[in-house]
C-alpha positions in Angstrom: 0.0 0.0 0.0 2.9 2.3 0.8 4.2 1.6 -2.5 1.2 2.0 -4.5 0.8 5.9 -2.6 4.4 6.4 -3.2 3.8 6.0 -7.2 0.2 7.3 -7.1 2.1 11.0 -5.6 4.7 10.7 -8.1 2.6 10.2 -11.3 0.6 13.6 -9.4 4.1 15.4 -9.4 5.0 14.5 -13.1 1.4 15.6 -14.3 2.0 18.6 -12.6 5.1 19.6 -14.3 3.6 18.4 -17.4 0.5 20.9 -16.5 3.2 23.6 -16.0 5.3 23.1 -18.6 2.1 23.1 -21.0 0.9 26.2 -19.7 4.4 28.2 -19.7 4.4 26.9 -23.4 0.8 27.9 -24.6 1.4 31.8 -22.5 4.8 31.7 -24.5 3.5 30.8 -27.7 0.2 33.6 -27.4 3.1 36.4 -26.3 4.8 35.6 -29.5 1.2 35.6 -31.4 0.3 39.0 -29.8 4.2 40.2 -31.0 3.6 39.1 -34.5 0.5 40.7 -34.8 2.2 43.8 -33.4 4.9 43.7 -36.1 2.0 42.9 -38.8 0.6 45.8 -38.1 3.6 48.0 -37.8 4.6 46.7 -41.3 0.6 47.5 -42.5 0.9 50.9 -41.2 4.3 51.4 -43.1 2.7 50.2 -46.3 -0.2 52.8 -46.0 2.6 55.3 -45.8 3.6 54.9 -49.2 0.0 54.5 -50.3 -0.8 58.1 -49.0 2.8 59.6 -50.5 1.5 57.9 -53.5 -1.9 59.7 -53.7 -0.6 62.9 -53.1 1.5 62.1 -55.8 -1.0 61.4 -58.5 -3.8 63.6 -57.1 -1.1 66.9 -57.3 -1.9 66.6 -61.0 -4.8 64.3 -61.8 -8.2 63.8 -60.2 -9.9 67.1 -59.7 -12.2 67.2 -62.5 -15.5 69.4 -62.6 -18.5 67.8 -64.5 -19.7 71.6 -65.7 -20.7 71.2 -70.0 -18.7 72.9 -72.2 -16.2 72.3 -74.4 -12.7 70.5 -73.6 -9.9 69.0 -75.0 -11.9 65.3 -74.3 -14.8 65.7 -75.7 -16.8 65.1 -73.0 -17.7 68.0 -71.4 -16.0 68.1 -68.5 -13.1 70.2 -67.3 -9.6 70.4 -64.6 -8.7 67.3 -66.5 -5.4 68.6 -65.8 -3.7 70.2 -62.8 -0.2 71.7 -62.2 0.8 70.9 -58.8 -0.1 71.3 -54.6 2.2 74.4 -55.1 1.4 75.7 -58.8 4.4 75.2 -61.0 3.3 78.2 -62.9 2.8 81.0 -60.5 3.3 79.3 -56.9 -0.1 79.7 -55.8 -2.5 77.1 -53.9 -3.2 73.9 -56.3 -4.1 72.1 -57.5 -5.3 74.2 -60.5 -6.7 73.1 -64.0 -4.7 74.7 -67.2 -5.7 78.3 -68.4 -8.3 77.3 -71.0 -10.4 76.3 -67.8 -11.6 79.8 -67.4 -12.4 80.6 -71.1 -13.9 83.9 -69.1 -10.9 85.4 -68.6 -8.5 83.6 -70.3 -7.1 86.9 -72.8 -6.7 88.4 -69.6 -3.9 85.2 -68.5 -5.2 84.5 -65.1 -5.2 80.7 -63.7 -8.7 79.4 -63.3 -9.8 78.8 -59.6 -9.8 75.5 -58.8 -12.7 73.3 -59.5 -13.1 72.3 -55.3 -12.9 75.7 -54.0 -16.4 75.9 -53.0 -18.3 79.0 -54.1 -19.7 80.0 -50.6 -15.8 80.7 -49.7 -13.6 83.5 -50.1 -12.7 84.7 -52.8 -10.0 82.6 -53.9 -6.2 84.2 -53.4 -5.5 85.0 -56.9 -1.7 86.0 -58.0 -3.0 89.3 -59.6 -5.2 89.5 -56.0 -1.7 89.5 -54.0 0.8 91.2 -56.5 -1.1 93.2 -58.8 2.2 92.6 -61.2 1.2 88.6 -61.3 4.9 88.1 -60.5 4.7 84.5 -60.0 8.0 84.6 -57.7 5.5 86.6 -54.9 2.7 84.7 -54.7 3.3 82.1 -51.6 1.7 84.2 -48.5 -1.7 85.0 -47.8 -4.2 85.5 -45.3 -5.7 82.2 -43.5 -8.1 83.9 -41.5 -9.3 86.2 -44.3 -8.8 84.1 -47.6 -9.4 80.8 -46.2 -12.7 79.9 -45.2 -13.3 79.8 -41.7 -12.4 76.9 -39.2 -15.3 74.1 -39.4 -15.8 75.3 -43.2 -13.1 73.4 -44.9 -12.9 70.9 -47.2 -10.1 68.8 -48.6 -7.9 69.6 -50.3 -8.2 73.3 -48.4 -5.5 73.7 -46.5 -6.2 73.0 -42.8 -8.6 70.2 -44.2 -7.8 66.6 -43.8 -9.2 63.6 -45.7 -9.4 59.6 -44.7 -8.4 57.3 -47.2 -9.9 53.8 -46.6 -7.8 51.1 -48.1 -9.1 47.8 -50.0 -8.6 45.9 -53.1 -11.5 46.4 -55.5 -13.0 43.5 -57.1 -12.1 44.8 -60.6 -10.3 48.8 -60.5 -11.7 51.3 -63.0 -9.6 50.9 -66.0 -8.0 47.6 -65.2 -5.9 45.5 -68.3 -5.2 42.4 -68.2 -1.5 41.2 -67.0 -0.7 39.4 -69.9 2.3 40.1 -71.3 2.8 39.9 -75.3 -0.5 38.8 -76.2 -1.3 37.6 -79.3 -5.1 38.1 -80.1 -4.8 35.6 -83.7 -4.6 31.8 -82.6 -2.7 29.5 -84.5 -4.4 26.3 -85.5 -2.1 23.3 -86.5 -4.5 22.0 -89.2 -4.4 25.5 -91.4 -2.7 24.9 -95.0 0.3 27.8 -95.0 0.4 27.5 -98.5 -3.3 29.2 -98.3 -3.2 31.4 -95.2 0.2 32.7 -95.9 -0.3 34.8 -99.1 3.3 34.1 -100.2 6.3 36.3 -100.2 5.5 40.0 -100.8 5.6 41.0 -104.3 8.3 44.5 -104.4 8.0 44.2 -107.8 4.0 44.1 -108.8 2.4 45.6 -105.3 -1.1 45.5 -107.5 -1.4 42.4 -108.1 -0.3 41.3 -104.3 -3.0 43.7 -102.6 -5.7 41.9 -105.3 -4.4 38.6 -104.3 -4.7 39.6 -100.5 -8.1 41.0 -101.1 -9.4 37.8 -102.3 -8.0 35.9 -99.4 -9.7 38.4 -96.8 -12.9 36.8 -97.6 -12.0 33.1 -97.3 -8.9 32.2 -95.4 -8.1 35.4 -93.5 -11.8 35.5 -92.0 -11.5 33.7 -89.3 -8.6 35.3 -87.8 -10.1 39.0 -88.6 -13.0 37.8 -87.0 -10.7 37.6 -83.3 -9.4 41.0 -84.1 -12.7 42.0 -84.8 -14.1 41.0 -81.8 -16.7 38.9 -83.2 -15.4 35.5 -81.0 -12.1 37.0 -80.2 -10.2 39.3 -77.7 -9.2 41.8 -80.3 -6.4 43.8 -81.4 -6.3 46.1 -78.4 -2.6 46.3 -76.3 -2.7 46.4 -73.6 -6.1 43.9 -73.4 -9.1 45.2 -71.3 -10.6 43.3 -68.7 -14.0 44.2 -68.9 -15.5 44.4 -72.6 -17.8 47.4 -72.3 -16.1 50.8 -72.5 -18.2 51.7 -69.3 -17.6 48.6 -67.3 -14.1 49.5 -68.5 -14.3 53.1 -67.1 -16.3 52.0 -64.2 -14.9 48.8 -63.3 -16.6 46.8 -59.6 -15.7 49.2 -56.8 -17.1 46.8 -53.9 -14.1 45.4 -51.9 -12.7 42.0 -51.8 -14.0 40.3 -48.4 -10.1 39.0 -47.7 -8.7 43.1 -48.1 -11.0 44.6 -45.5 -9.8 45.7 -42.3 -6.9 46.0 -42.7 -5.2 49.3 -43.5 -5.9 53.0 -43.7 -4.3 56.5 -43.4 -5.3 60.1 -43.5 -3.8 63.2 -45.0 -4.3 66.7 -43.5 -3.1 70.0 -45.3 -0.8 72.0 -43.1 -1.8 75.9 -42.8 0.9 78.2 -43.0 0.3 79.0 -39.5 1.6 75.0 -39.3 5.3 75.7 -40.6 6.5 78.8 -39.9 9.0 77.9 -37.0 7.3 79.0 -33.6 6.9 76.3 -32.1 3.3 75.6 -32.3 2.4 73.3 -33.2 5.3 71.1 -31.2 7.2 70.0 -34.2 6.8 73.7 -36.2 10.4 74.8 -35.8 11.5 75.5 -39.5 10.2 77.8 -42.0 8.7 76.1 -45.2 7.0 77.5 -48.0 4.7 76.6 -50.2 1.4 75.1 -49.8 2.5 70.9 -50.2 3.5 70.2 -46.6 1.3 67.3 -45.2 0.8 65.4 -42.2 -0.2 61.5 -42.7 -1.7 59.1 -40.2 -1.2 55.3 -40.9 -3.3 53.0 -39.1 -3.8 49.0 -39.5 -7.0 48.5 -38.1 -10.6 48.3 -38.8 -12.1 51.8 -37.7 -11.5 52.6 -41.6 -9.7 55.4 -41.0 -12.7 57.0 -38.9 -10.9 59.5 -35.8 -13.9 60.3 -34.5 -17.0 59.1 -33.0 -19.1 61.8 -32.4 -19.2 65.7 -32.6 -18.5 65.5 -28.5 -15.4 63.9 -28.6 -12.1 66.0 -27.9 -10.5 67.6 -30.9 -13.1 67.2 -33.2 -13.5 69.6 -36.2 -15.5 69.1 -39.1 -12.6 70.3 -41.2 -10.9 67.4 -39.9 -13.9 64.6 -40.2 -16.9 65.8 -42.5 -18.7 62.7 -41.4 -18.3 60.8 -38.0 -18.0 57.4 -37.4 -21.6 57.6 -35.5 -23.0 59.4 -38.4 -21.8 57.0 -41.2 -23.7 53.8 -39.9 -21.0 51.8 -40.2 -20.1 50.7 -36.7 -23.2 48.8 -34.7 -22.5 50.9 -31.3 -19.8 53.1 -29.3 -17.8 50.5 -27.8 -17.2 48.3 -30.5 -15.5 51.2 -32.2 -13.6 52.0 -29.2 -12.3 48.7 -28.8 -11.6 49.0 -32.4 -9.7 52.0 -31.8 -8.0 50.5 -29.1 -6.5 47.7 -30.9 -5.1 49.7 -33.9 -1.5 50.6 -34.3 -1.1 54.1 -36.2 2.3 55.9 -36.9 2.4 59.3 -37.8 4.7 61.3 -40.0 4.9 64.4 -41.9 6.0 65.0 -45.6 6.7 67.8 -48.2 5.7 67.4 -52.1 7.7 69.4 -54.3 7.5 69.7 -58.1 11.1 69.9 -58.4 12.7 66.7 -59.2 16.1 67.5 -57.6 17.2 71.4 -55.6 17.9 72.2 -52.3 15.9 73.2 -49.4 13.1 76.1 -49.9 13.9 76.3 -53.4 11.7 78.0 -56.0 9.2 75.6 -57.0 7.5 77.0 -59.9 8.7 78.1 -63.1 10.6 81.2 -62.7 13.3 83.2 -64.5 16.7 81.9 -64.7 19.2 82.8 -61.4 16.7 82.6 -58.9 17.2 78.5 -58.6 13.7 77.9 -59.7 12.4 75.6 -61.9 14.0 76.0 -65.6 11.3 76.6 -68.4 14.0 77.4 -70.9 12.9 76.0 -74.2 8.9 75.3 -72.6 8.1 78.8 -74.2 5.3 78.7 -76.7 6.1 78.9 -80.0 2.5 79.8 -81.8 1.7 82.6 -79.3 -1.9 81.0 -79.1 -3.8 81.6 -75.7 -4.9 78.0 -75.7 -1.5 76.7 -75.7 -0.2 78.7 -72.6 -0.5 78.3 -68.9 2.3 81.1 -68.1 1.3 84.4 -66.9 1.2 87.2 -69.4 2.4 91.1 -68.3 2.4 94.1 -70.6 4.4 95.6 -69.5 7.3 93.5 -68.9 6.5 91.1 -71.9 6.4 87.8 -70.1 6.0 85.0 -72.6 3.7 82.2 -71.7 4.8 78.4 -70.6 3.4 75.9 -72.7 0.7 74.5 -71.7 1.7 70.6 -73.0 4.2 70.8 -70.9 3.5 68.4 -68.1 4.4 68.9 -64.4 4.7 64.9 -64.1 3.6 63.9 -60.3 6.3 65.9 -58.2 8.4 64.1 -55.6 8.7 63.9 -52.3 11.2 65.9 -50.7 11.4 64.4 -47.1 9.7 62.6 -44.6 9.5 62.9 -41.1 8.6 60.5 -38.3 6.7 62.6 -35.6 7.6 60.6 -32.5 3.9 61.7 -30.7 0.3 62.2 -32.3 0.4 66.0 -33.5 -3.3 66.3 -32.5 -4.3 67.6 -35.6 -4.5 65.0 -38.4 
């Protein structure tokens, strides 16, 4: 009996250890879960970094089009289809801003067009001629906030001191989209076609007549099949690179709702810096150089599911409709408060702060716009107009200094980035 206890406590002690052992290994293994989840998101966040850089990259030229009629370059009616820049490569003012045959209006006259979001019930917008009655386009970075900005609570991306929220997903089929085949041949070969047929011999140099009769005869009979592909008619056609969808709408359109594997996972938001933002006193905390220009941004990354949504409602502290036009609460998307908390909660989100410049190379505070040579701005020698036409320009035009005007097919490309900055604490205003 004493032996049979004896092994009875020291199977108890063994299972014990096991038991401990099991659960030191299972807390281990759920600490290194929680830790790779951390890094996941770290490395989401980073990813929506360059997504953001990226947009304000593409949108500093394309994507502010106005559906007003009239007439345009595209035929179809609508207008910005072009813009010139967050800081306005041709005068320096606030972008972006469609090209000058935007404002048919005034366009003898050479002034810009306003842009086509600056909302009619704001200021009058800060026009060159407005600040420097000369147009100089080398003096028109300052202006008022507080009297040519509309007023805090008012504004609207892209206005500076506006901030938008980007929420990041894979479509099921992007406007546009090609397929990613590479080379493709839309004419099949078929093994059982006679070459001595379908191949209409070698070309005749010589008697070019009677080779485009001989061909003619043959588009009827042995060519049909094959121009029937090109043609569409069973085939993929003869367009490079090869749509996806086969509708020029579906095309244009594409399927916007997301993949269900892409959701939740990744956002950021961009706000607009006011000058007040980055002219070196101190406020807010990280505001200790002078910039110019109106392309200095502040991004927030997240990896999360809140969507990129700051706030919940109108109540919470910091909110400002310039920062969130439409609140968590208010979208409908959430079911309740704290679900979006915890949401919240869980997210990692890096901040950083970033300056897009049109130059593709110069040093800091640098002329970014065109600008007469010896003043380190950006070189239009050669961009001049050569037929004088006012369609063709998107310079500024003086009497009496004679200014010629920049071409307007001249493009501004997408800018560059000319640094980034991690912010090592949430700026508050993002």
């Amino acid at each position: 009996m004493n032996r049979r206890g004896s092994i009875l406590i020291i199977v108890t002690g063994l299972s014990t250890i096991l038991l401990v052992l099991s659960v030191t290994f299972l807390a281990l293994m759920r600490g290194d879960s929680e830790e790779s989840i951390l890094m996941v998101r770290d490395s989401q966040a980073r990813i929506m970094l360059a997504s953001a850089l990226e947009y304000l990259q593409e949108t500093s030229r394309l994507g502010w089009r106005s559906t007003a009629a009239g007439a345009s370059p595209l035929g179809d009616g609508s207008r910005g289809y072009e813009c010139y820049g967050w800081t306005d490569v041709r005068d320096g003012s606030i972008g972006p801003r469609g090209p000058r045959i935007d404002n048919p209006a005034d366009v003898n006259n050479g002034r810009l067009p306003v842009p086509t979001w600056w909302s009619a019930s704001w200021p009058a917008y800060p026009h060159d001629d407005v600040i420097d009655p000369q147009k100089d386009p080398q003096n028109a970075y300052t202006y008022s906030p507080s009297a040519q900005l509309p007023g805090a609570g008012s504004r609207r991306w892209p206005c500076p001191g506006s901030a938008m929220r980007g929420d990041m997903y894979v479509m099921r089929t992007a406007p546009y989209a090609v397929r990613a085949t590479k080379v493709y041949n839309p004419v099949t070969a078929d093994p059982a076609d006679d070459p001595s047929v379908v191949i209409d011999a070698a070309y005749n140099t010589g008697n070019r007549d009677a080779h485009r009769q001989q061909s003619n005869a043959l588009m009827t009979t042995a060519w049909k099949p094959y121009l029937d592909q090109c043609r569409l008619v069973d085939g993929v056609g003869m367009l490079d690179p090869q749509p996806v969808n086969d509708t020029w709408t579906e095309f244009r359109l594409g399927d916007r709702r997301p993949r269900g594997d892409s959701t939740n996972l990744g956002w950021f938001r961009v706000y607009r810096e006011l000058p007040s933002d980055h002219d070196a006193n101190a406020d807010p905390w990280f505001d200790h150089v002078a910039l110019q220009g109106h392309g200095v941004f502040i991004i927030a990354c997240g990896a999360g599911a809140s969507m990129g949504y700051r706030f919940w409602s109108t109540t919470d502290p910091g909110f400002s409709r310039d920062l969130e036009p439409v609140t968590a609460q208010e979208s409908g998307v959430f079911p309740d408060e704290d679900m979006f908390r915890q949401i919240r909660g869980n997210e990692r989100i890096l901040w950083y702060r970033a300056e897009w410049t049109a130059m593709q190379g110069g040093g800091a505070n640098a002329v970014e716009h065109y600008s007469e040579a010896g003043d380190h701005g950006l070189d239009f020698s050669g961009l001049f107009a050569t037929n004088g036409a006012v369609r063709g320009s998107s310079g500024w035009v003086d009497d009496s200094r004679e200014k010629l005007p920049v071409s307007n097919t001249v493009a501004s490309f997408f800018g560059a980035i000319k640094w980034i900055q991690r912010l090592e604490k949430d700026p508050q205003t993002w």
